[in-house]
VOBA-1610 file (N, C-alpha, C; in pm, whole numbers, padded with zeros to 5 digits, always signed):
BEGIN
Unk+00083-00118+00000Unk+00000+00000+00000Unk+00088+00125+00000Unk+00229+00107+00092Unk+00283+00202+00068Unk+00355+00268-00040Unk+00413+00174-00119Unk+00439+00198-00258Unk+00344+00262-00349Unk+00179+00240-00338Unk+00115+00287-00425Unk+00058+00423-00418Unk+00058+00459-00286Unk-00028+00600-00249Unk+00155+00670-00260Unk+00205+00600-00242Unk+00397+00688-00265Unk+00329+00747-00425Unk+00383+00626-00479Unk+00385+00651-00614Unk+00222+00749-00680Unk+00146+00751-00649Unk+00058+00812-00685Unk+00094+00992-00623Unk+00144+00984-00492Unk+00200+01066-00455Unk+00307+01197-00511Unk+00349+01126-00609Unk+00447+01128-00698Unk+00395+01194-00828Unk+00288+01111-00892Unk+00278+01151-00981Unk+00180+01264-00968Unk+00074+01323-00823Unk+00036+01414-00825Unk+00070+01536-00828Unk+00213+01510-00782Unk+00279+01628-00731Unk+00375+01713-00946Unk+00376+01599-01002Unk+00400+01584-01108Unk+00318+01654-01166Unk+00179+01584-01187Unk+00088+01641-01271Unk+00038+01837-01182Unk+00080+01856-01110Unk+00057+01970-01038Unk+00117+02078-01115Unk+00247+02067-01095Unk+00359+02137-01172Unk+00322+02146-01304Unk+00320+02000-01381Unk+00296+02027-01497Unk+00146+02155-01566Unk+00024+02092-01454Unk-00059+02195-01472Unk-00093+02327-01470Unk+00002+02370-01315Unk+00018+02537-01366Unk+00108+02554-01465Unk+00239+02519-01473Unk+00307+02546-01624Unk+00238+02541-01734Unk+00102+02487-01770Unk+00056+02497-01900Unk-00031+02590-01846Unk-00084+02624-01719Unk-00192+02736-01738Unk-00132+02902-01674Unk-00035+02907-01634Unk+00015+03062-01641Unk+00164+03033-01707Unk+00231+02970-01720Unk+00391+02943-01751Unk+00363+03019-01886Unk+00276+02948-01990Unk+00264+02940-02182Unk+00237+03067-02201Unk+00098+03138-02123Unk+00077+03274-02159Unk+00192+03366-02055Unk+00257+03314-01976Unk+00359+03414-01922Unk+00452+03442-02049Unk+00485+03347-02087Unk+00600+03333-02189Unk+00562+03456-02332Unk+00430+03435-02362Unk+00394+03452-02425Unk+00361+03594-02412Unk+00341+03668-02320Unk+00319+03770-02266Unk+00506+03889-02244Unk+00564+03738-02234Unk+00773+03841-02222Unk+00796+03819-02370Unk+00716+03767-02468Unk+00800+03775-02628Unk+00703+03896-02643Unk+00574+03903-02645Unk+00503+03940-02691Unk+00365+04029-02673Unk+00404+04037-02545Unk+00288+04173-02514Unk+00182+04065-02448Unk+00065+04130-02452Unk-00023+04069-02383Unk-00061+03941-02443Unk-00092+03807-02346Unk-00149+03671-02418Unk-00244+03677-02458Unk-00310+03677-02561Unk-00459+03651-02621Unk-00561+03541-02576Unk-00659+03561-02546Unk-00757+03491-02441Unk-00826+03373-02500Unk-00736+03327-02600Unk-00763+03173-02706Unk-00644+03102-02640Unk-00538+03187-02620Unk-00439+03089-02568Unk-00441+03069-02438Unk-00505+03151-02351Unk-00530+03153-02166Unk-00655+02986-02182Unk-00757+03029-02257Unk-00873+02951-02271Unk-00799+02789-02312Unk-00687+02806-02402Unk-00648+02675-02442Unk-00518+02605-02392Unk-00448+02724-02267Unk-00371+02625-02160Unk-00467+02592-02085Unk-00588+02621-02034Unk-00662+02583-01943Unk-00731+02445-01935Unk-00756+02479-02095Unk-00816+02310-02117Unk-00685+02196-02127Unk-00586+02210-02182Unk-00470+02127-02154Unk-00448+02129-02017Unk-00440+02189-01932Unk-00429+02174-01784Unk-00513+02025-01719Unk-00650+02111-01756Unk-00754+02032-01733Unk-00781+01856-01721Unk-00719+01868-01898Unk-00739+01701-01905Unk-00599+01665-01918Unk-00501+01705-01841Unk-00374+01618-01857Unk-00382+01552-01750Unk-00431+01554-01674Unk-00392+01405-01589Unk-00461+01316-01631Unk-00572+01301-01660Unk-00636+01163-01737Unk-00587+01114-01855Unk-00497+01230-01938Unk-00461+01170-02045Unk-00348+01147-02015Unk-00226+01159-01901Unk-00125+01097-01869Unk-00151+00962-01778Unk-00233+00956-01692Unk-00277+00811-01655Unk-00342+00739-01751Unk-00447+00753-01828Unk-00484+00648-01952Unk-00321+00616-02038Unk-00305+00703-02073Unk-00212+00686-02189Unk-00039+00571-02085Unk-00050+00622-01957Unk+00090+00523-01896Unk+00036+00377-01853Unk-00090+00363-01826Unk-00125+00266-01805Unk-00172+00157-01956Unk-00235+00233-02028Unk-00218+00165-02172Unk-00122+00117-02250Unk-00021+00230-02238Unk+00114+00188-02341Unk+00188+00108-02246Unk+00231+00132-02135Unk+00346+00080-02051Unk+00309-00001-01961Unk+00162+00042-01865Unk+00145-00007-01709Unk+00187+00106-01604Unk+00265+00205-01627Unk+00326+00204-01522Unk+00340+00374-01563Unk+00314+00464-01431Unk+00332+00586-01433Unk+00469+00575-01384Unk+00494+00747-01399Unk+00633+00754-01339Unk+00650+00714-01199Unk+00564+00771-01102Unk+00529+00704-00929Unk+00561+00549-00966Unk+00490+00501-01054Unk+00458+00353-01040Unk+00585+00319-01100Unk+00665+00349-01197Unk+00777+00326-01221Unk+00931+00339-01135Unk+00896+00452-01023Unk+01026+00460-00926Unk+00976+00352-00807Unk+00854+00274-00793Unk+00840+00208-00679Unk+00814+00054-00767Unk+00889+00064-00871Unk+00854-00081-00915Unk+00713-00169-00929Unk+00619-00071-00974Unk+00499-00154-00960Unk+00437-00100-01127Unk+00343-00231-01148Unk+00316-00225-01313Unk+00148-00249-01307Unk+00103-00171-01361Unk-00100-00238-01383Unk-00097-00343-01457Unk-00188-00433-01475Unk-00207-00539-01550Unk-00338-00605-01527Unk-00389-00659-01638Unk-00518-00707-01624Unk-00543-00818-01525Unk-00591-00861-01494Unk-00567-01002-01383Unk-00529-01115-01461Unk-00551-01124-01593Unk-00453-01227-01651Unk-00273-01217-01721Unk-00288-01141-01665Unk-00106-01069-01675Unk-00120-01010-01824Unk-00211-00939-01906Unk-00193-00889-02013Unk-00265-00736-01990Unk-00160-00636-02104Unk-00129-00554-02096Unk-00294-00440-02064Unk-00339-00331-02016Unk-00459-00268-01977Unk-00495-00234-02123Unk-00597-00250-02164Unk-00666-00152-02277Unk-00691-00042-02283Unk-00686+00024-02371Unk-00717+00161-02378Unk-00836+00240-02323Unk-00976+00127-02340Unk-01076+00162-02260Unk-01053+00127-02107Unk-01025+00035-02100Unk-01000+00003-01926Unk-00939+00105-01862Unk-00821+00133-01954Unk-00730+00282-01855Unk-00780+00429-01926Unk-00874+00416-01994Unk-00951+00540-01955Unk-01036+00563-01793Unk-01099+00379-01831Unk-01230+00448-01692Unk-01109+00458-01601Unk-01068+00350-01550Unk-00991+00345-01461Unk-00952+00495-01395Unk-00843+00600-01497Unk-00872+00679-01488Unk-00899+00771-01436Unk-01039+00801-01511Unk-01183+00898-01497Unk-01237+00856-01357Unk-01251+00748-01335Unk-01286+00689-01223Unk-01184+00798-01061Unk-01110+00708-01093Unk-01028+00757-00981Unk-00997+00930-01023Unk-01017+00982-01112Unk-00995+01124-01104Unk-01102+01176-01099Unk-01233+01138-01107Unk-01333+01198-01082Unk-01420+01143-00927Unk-01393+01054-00864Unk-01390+01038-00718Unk-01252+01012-00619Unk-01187+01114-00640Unk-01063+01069-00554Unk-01064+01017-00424Unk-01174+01058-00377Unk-01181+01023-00223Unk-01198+00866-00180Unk-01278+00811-00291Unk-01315+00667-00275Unk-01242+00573-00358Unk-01122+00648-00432Unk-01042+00594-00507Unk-00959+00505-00365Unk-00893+00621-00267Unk-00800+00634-00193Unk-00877+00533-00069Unk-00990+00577-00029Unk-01041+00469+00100Unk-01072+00342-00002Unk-01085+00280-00108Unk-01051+00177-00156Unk-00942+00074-00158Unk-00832+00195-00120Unk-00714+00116-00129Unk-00701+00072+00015Unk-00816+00044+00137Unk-00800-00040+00223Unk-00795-00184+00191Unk-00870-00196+00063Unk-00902-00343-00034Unk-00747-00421-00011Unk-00625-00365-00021Unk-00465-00402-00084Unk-00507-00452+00085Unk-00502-00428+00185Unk-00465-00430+00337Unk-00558-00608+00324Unk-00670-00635+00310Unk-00745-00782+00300Unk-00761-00852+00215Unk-00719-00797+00071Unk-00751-00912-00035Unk-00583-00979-00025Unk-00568-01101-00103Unk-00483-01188-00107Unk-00367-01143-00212Unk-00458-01105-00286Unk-00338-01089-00415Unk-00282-00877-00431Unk-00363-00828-00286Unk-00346-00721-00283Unk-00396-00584-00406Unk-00488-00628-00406Unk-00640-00535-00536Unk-00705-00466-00460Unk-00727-00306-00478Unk-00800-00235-00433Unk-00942-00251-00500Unk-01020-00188-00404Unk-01139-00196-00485Unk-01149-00190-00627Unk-01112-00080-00660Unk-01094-00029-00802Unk-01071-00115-00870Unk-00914-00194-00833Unk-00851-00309-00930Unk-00995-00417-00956Unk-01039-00410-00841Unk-01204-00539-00849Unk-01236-00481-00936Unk-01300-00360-00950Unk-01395-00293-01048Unk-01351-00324-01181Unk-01230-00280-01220Unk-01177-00250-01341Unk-01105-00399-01391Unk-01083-00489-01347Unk-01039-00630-01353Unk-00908-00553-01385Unk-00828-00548-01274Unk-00650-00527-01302Unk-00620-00527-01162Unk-00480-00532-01175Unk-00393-00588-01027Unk-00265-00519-01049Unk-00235-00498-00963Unk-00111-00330-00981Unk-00011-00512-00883Unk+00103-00532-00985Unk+00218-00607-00958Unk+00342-00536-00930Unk+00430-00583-00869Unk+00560-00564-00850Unk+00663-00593-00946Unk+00736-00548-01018Unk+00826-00586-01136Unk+00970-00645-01087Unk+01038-00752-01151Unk+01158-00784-01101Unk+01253-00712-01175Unk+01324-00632-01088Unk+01465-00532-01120Unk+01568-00647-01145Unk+01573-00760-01138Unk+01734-00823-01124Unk+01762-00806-01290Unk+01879-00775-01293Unk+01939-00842-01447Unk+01926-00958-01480
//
C-alpha cells in the first residue's frame, strides 16, 4: 500500500507542476516575447491543464502499465490475466479515480485484505497493480 499512495503521490505532485506550467507558464511566456497573451491561448492552456492528468494516466497505463510514481516504486497495472490494460480500461480506470478521488484512496484499504493485494478499483476495473523484477 505504501508503494502505491507513494507513487501516486508522486505523480500528483508531477501532474501539479505540470498543470500550472501549461496554465500561467505558456501565456507568461507569451506575454515576455510578446505583449499581452490573447484569451484563445489563456482559454487553451486551461483546457490542456484540465485534461492532462487523465490523459497521462490512460495513456501510462495503456502503453506501458506504469506511471512515473509507479515506475520509481517498481509496480506495473495489468489485467488479472497478466496482459497488458486496454485503452478503454485505462480510460475508466482513470476517470474513475480522477473523478472520485476520495473513494479511489479509501478503496485502497481493499490491498490491506484481499490476497493478491487489489484495491477496490482493481475489483472494479479487472486489473492488479504487480511488483516488477529489477534483477538483471
Amino acid at each position: 500500500m505504501v508503494s502505491r499512495v507513494s507513487g501516486l503521490a508522486i505523480d500528483a505532485g508531477m501532474l501539479a507542476i505540470a498543470s500550472s506550467l501549461a496554465v500561467s507558464g505558456v501565456p507568461a511566456v507569451w506575454s515576455a516575447l510578446a505583449g499581452q497573451a490573447p484569451g484563445w491561448l489563456k482559454a487553451a492552456s486551461a483546457v490542456v491543464a484540465a485534461v492532462l492528468p487523465i490523459v497521462y494516466f490512460t495513456a501510462c497505463w495503456w502503453m506501458t502499465g506504469q506511471t512515473l510514481g509507479s515506475l520509481l516504486f517498481g509496480t506495473v497495472v495489468r489485467r488479472t490475466d497478466g496482459r497488458h490494460v486496454g485503452l478503454c480500461r485505462a480510460f475508466l480506470r482513470a476517470f474513475v479515480g480522477l473523478a472520485i478521488p476520495v473513494l479511489w484512496l479509501i478503496g485502497m484499504i481493499g490491498i490491506l485484505t484481499d490476497s493478491k493485494r487489489r484495491a477496490w478499483h482493481d475489483h472494479l476495473f479487472g486489473t492488479v497493480v504487480l511488483y516488477i523484477d529489477r534483477t538483471p
